[in-house]
PDB file of N, CA, C and O in Angstrom:
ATOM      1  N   UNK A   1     -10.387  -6.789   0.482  1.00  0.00           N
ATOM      2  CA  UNK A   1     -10.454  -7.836  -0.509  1.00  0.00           C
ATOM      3  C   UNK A   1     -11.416  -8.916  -0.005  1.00  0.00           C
ATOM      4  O   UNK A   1     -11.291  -9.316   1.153  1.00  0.00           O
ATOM      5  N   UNK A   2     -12.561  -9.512  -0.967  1.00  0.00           N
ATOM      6  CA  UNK A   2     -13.308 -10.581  -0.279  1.00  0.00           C
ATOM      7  C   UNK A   2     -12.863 -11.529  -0.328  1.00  0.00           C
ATOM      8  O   UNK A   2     -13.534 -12.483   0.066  1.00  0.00           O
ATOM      9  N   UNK A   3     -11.316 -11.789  -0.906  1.00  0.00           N
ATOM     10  CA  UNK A   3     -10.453 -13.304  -0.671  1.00  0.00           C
ATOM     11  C   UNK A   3      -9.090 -13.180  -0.205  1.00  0.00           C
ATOM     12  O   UNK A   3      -8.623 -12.071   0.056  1.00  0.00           O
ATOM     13  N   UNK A   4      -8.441 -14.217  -0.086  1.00  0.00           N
ATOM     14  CA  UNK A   4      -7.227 -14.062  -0.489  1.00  0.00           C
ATOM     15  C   UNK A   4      -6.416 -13.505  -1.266  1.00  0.00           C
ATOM     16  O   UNK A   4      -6.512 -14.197  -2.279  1.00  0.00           O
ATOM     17  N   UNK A   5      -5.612 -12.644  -1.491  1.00  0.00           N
ATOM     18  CA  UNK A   5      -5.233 -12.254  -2.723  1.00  0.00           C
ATOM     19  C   UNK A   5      -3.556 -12.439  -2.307  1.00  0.00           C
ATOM     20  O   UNK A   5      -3.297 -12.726  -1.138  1.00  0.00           O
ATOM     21  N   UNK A   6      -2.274 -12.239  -3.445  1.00  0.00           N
ATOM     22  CA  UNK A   6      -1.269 -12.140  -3.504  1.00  0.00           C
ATOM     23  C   UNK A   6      -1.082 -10.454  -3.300  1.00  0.00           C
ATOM     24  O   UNK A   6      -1.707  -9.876  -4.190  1.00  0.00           O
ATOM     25  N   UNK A   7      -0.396  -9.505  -2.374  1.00  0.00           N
ATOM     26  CA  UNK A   7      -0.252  -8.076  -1.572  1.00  0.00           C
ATOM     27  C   UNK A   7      -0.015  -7.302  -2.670  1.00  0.00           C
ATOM     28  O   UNK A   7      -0.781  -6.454  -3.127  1.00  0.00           O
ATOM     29  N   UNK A   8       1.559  -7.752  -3.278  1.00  0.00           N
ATOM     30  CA  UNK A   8       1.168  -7.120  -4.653  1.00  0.00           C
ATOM     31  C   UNK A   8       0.888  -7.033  -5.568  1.00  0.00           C
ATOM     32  O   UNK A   8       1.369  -6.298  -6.430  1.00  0.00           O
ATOM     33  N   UNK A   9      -0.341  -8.072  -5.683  1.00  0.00           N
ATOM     34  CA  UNK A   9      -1.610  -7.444  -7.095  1.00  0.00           C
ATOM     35  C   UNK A   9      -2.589  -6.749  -6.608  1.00  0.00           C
ATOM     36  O   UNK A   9      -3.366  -6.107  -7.314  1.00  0.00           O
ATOM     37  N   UNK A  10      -2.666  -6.842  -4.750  1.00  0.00           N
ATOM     38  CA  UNK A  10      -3.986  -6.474  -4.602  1.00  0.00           C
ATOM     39  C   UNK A  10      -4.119  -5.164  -4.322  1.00  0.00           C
ATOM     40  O   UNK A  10      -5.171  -4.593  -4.610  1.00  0.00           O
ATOM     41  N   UNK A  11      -3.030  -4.469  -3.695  1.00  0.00           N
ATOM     42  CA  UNK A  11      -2.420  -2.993  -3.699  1.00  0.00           C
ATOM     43  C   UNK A  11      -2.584  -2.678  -5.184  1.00  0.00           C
ATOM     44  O   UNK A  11      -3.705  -2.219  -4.961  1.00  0.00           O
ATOM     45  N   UNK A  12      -2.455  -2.517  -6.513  1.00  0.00           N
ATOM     46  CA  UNK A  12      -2.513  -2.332  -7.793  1.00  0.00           C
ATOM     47  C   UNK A  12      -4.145  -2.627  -8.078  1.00  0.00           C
ATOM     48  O   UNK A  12      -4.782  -1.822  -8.757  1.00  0.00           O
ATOM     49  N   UNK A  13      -4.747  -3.758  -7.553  1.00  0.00           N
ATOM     50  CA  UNK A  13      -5.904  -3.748  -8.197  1.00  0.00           C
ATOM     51  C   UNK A  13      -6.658  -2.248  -7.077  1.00  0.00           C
ATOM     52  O   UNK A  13      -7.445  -1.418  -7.531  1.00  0.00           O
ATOM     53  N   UNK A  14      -6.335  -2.259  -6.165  1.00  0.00           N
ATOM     54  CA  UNK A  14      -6.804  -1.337  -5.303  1.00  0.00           C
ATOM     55  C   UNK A  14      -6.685   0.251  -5.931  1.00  0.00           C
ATOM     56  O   UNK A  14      -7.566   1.105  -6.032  1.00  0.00           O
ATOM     57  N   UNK A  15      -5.564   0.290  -6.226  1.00  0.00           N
ATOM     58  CA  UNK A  15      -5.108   2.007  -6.786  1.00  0.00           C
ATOM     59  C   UNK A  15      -5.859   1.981  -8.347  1.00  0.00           C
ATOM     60  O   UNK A  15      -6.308   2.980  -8.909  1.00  0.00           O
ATOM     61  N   UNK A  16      -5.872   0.895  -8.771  1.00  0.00           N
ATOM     62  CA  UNK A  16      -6.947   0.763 -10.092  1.00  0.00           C
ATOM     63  C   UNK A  16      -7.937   1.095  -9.896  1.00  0.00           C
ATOM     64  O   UNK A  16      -8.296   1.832 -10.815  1.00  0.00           O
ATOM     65  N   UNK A  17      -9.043   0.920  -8.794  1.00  0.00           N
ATOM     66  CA  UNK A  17     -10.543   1.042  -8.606  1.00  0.00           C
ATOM     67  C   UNK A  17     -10.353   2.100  -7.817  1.00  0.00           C
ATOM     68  O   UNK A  17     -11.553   2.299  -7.624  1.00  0.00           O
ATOM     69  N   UNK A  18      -9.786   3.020  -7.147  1.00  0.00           N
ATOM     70  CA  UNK A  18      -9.572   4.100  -6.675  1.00  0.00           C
ATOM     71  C   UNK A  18      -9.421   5.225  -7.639  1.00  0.00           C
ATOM     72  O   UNK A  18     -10.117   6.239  -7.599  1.00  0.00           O
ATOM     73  N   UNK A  19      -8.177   4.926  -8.782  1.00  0.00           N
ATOM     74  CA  UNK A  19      -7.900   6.126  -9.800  1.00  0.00           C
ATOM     75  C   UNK A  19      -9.227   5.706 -11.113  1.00  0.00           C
ATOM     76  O   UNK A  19      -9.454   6.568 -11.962  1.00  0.00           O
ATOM     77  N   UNK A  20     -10.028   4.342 -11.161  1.00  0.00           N
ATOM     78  CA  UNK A  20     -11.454   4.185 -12.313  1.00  0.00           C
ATOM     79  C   UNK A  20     -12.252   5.570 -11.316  1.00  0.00           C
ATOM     80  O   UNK A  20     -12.642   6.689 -11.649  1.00  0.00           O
ATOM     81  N   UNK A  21     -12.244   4.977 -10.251  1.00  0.00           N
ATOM     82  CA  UNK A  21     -13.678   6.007  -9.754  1.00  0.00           C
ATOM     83  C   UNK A  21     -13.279   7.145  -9.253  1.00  0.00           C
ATOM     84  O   UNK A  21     -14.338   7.408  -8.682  1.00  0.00           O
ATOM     85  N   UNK A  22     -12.536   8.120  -8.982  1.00  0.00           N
ATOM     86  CA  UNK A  22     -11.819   9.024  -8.636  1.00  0.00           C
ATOM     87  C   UNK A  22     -11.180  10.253  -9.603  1.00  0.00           C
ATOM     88  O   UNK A  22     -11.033  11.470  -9.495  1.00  0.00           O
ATOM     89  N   UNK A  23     -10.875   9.173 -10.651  1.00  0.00           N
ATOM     90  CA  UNK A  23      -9.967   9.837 -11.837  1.00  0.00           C
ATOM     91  C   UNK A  23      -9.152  11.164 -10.754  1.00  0.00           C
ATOM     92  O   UNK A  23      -9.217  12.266 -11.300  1.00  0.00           O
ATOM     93  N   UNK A  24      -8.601  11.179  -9.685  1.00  0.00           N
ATOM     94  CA  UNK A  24      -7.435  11.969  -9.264  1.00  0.00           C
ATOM     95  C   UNK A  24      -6.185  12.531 -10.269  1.00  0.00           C
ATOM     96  O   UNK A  24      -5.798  11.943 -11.279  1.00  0.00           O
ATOM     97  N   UNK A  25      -5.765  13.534  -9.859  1.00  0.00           N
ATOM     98  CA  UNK A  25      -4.309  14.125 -10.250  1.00  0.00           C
ATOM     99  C   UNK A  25      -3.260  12.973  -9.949  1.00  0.00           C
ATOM    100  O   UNK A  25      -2.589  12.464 -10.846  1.00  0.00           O
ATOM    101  N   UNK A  26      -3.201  12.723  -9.049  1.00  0.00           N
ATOM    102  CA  UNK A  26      -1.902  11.318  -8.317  1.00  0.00           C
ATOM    103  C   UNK A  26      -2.802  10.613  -7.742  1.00  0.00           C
ATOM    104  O   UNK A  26      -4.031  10.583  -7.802  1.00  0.00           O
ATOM    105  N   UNK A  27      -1.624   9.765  -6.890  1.00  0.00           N
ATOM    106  CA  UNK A  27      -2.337   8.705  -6.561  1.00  0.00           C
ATOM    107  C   UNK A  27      -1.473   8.108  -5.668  1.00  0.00           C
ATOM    108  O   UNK A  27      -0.455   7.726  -6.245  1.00  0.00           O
ATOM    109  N   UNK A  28      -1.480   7.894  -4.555  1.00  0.00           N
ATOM    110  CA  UNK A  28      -0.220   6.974  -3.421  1.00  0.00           C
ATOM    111  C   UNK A  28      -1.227   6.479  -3.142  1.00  0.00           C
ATOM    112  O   UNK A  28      -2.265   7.139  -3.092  1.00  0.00           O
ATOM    113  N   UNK A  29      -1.156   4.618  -2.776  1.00  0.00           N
ATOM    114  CA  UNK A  29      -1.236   3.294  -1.810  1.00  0.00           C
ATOM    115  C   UNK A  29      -0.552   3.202  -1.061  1.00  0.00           C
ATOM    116  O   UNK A  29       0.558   2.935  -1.521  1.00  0.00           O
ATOM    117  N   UNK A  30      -0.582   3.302   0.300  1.00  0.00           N
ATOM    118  CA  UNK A  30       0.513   2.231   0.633  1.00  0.00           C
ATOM    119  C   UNK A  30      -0.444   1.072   1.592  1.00  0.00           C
ATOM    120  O   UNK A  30      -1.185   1.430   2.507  1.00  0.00           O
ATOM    121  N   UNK A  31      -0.283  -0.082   1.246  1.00  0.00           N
ATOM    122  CA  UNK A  31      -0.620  -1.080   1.825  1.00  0.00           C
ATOM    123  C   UNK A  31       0.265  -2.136   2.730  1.00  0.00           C
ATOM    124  O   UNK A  31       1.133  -2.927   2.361  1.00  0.00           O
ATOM    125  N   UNK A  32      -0.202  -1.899   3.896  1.00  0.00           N
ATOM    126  CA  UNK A  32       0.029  -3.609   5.013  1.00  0.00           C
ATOM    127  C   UNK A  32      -0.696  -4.202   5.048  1.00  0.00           C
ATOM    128  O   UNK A  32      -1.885  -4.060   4.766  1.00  0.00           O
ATOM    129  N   UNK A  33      -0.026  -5.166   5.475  1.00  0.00           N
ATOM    130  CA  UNK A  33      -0.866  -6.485   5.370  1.00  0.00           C
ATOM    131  C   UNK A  33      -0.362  -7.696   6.008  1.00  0.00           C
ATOM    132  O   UNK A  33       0.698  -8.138   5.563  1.00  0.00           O
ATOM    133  N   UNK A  34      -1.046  -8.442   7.171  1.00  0.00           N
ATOM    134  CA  UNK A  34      -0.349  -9.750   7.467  1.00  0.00           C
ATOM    135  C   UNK A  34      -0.317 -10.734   6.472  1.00  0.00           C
ATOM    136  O   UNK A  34      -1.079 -10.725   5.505  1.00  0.00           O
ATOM    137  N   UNK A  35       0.748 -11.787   6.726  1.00  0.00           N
ATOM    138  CA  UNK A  35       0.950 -12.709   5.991  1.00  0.00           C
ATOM    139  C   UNK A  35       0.212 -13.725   6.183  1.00  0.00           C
ATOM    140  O   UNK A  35       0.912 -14.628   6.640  1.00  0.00           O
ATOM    141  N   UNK A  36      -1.360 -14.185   6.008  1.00  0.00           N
ATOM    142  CA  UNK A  36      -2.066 -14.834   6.763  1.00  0.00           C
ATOM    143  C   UNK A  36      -1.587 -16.509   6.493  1.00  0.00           C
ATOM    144  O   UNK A  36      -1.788 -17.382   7.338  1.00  0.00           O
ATOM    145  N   UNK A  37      -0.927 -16.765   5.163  1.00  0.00           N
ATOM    146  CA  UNK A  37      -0.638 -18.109   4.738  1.00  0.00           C
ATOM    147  C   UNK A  37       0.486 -18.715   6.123  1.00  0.00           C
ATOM    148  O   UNK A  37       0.497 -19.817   6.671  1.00  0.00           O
ATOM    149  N   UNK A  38       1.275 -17.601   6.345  1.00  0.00           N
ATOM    150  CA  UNK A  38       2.239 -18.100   7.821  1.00  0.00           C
ATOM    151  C   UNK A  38       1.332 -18.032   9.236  1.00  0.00           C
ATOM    152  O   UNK A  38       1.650 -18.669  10.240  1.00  0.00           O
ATOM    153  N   UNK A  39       0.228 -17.214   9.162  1.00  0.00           N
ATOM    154  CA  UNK A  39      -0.490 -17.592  10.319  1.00  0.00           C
ATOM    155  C   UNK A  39      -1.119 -18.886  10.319  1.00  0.00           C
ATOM    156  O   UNK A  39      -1.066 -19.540  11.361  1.00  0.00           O
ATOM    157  N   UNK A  40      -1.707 -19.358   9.311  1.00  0.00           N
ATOM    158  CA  UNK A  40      -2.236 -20.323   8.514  1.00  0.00           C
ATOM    159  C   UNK A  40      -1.785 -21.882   9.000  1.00  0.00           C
ATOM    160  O   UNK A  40      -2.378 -22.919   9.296  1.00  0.00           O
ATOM    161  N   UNK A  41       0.011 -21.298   8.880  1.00  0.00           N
ATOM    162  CA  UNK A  41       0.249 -22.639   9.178  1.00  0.00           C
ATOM    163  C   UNK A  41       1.163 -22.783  10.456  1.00  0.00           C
ATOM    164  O   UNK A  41       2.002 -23.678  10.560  1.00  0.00           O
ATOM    165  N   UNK A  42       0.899 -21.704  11.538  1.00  0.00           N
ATOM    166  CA  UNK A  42       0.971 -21.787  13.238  1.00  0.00           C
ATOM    167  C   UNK A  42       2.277 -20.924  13.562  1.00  0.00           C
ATOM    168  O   UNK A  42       2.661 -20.717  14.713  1.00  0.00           O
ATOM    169  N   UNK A  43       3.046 -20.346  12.178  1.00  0.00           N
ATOM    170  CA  UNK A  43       4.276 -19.375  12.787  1.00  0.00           C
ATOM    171  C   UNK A  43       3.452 -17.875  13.206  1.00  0.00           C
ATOM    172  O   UNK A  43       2.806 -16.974  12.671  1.00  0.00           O
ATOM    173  N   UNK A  44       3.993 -18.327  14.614  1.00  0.00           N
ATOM    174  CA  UNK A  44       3.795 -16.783  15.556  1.00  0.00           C
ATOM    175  C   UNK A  44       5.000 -15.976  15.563  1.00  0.00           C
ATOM    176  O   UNK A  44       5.974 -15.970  16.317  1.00  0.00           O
ATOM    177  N   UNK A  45       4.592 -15.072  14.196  1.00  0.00           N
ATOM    178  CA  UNK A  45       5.907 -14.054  14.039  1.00  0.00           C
ATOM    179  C   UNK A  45       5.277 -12.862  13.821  1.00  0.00           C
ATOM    180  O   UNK A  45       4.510 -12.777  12.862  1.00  0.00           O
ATOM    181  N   UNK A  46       5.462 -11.919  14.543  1.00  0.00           N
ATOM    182  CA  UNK A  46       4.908 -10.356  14.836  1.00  0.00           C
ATOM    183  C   UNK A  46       5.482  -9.783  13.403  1.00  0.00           C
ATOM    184  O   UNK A  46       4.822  -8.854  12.937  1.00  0.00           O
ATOM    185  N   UNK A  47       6.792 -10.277  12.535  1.00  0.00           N
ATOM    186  CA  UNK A  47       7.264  -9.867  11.773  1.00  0.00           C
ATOM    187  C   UNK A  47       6.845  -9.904  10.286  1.00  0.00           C
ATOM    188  O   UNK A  47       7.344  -9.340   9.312  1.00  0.00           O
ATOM    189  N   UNK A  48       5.474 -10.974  10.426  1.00  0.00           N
ATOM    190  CA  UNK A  48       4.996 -11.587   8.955  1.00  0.00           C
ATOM    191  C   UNK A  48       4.218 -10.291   8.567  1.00  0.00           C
ATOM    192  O   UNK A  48       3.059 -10.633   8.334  1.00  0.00           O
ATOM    193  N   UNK A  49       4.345  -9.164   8.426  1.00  0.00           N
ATOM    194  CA  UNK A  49       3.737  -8.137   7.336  1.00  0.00           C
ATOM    195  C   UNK A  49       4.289  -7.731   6.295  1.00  0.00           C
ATOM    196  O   UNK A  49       5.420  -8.184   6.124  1.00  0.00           O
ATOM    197  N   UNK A  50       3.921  -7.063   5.554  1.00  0.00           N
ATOM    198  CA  UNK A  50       4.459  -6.421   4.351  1.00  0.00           C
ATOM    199  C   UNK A  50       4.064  -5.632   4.123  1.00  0.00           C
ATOM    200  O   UNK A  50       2.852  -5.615   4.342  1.00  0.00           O
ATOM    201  N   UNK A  51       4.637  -4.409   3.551  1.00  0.00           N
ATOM    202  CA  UNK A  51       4.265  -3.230   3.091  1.00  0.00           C
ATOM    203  C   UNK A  51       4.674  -3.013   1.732  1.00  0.00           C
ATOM    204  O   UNK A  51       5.861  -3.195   1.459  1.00  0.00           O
ATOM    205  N   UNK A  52       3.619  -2.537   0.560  1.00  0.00           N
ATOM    206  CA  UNK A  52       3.281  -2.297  -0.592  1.00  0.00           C
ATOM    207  C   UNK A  52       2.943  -1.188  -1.032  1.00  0.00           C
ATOM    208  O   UNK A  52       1.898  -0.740  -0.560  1.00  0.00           O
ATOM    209  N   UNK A  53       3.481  -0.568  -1.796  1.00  0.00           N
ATOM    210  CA  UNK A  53       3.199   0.679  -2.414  1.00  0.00           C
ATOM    211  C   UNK A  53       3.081   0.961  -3.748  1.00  0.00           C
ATOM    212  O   UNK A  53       3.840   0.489  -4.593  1.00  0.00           O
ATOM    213  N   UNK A  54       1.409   2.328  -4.188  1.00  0.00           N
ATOM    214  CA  UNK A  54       1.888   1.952  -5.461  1.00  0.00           C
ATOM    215  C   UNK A  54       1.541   3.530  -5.957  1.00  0.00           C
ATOM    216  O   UNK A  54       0.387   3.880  -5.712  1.00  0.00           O
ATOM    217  N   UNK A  55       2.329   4.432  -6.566  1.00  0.00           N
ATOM    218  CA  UNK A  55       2.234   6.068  -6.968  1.00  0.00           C
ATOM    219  C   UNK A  55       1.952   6.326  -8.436  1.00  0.00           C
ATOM    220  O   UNK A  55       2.536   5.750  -9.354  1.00  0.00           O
ATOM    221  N   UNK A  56       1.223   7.030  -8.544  1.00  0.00           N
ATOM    222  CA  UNK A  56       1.049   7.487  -9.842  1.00  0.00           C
ATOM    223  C   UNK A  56       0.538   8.811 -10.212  1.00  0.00           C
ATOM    224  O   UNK A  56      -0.278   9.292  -9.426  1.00  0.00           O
ATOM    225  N   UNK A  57       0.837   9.468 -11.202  1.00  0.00           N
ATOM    226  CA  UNK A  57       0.690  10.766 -11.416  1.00  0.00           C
ATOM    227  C   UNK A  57       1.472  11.765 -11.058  1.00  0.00           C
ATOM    228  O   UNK A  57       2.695  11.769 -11.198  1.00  0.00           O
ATOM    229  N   UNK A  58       0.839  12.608 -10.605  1.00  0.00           N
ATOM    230  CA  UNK A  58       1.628  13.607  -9.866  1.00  0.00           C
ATOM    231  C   UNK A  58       2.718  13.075  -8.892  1.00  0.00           C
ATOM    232  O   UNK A  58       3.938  13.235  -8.923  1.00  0.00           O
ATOM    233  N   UNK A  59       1.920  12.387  -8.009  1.00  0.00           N
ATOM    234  CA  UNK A  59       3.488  11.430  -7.388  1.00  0.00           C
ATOM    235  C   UNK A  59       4.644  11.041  -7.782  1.00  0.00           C
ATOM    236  O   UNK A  59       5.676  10.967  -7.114  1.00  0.00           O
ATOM    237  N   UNK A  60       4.440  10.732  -9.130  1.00  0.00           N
ATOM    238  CA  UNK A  60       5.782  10.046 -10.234  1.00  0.00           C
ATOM    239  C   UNK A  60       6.395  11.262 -10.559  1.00  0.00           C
ATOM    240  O   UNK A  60       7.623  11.309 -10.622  1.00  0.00           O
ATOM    241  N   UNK A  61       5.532  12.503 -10.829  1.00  0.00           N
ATOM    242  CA  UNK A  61       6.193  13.457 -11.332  1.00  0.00           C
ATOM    243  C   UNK A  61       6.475  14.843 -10.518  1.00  0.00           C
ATOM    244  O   UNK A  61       6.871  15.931 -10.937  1.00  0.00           O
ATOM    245  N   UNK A  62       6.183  14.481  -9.416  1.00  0.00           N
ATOM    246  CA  UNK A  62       6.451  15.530  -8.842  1.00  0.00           C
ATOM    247  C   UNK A  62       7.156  15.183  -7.331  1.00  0.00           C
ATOM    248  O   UNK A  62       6.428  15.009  -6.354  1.00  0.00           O
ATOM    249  N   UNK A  63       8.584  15.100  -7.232  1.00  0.00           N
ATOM    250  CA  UNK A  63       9.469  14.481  -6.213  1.00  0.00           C
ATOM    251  C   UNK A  63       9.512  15.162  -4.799  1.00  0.00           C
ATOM    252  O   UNK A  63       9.906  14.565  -3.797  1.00  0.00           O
ATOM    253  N   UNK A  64       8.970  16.768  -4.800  1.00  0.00           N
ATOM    254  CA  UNK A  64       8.494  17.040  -3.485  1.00  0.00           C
ATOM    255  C   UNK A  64       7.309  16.834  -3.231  1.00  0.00           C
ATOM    256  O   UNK A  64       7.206  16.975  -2.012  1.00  0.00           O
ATOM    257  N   UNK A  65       6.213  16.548  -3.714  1.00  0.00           N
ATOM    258  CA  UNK A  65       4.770  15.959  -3.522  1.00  0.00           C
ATOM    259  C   UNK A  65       5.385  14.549  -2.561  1.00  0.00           C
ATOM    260  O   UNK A  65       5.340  14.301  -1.356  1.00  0.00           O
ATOM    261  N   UNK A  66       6.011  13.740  -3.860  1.00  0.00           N
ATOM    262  CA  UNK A  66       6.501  12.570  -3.197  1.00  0.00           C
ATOM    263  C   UNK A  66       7.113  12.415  -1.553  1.00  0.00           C
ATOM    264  O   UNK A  66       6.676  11.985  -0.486  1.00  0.00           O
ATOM    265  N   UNK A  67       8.022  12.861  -1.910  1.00  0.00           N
ATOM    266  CA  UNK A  67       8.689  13.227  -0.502  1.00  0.00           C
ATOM    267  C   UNK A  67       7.972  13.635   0.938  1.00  0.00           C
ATOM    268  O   UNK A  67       8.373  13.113   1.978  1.00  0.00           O
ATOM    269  N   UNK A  68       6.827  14.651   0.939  1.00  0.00           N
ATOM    270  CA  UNK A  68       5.984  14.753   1.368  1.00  0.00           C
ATOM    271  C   UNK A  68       5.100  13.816   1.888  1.00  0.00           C
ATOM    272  O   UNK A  68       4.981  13.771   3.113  1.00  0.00           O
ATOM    273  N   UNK A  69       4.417  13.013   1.146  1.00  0.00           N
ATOM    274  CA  UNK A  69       3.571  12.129   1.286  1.00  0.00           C
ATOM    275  C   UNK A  69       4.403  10.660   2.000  1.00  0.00           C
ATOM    276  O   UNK A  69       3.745   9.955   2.766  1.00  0.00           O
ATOM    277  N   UNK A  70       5.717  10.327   1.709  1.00  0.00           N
ATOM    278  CA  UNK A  70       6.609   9.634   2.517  1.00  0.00           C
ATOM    279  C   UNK A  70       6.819   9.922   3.763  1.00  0.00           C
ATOM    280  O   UNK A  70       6.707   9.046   4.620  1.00  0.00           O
ATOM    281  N   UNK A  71       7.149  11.166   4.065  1.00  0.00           N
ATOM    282  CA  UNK A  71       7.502  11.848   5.364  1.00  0.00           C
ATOM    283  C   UNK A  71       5.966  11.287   5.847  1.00  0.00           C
ATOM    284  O   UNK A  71       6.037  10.268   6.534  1.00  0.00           O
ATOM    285  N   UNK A  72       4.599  11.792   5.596  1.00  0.00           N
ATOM    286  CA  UNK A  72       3.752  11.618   6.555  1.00  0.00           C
ATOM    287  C   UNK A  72       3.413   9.990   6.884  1.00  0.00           C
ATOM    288  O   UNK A  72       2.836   9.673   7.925  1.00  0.00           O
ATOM    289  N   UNK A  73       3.691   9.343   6.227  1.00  0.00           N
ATOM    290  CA  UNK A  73       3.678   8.043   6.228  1.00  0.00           C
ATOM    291  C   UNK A  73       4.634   7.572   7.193  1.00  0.00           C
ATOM    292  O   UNK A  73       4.338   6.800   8.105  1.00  0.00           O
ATOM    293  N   UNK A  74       5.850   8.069   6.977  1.00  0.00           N
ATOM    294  CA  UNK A  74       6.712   7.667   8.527  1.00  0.00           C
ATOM    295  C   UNK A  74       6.444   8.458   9.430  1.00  0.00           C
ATOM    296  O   UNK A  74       6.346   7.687  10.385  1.00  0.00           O
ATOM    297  N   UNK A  75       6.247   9.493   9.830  1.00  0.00           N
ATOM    298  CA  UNK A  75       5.533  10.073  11.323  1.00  0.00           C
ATOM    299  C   UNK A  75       4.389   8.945  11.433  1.00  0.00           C
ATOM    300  O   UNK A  75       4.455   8.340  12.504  1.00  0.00           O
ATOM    301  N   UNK A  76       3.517   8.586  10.710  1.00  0.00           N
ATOM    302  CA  UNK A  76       2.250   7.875  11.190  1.00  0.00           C
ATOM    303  C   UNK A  76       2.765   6.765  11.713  1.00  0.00           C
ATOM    304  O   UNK A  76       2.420   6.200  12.750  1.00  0.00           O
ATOM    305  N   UNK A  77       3.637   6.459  10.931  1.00  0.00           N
ATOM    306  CA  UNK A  77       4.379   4.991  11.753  1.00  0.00           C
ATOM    307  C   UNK A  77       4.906   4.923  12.522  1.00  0.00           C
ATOM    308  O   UNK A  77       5.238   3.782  12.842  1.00  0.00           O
ATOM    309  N   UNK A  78       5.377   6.097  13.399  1.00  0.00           N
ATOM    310  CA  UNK A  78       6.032   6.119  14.763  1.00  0.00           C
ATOM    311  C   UNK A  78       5.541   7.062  15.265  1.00  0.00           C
ATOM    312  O   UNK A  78       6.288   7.729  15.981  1.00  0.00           O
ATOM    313  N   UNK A  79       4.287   7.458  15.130  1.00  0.00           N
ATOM    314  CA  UNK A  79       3.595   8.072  16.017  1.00  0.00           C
ATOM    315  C   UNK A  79       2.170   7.889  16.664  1.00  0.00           C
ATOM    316  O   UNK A  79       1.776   8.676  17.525  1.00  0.00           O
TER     317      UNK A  79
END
């Protein structure tokens, strides 16, 4: 993003310009992101992230696709 943005519009505007230029079958985001407004104003908390997600298509409709694509998302995160 070239600004600031609020995490979850910018995850949505993201899967928007991904599925305009892509036109894909599905579609999973998942977005982190620090909380830069608390860095901003001097809290040193390892904990200020967030995670955002946003599925569409085949993802919505297909619950072992889904499942799948979750699972690799948590191995990546603890591995």
């Amino acid at each position: 993003m070239s600004r600031p943005q609020i995490q979850e519009e910018a995850v949505v505007m993201l899967a928007d310009e991904i599925e305009r230029r892509v036109r894909p079958d599905g579609l999973a985001v998942v977005m982190q992101a620090d909380h830069f407004c608390m860095h901003w104003r001097g809290v040193k908390d390892e904990h200020a992230r967030m995670t955002n997600s946003v599925m569409r298509g085949a993802f919505l409709k297909d619950a072992s696709l889904r499942r799948e694509f979750l699972d690799l998302m948590a191995r990546g995160a603890h591995g």
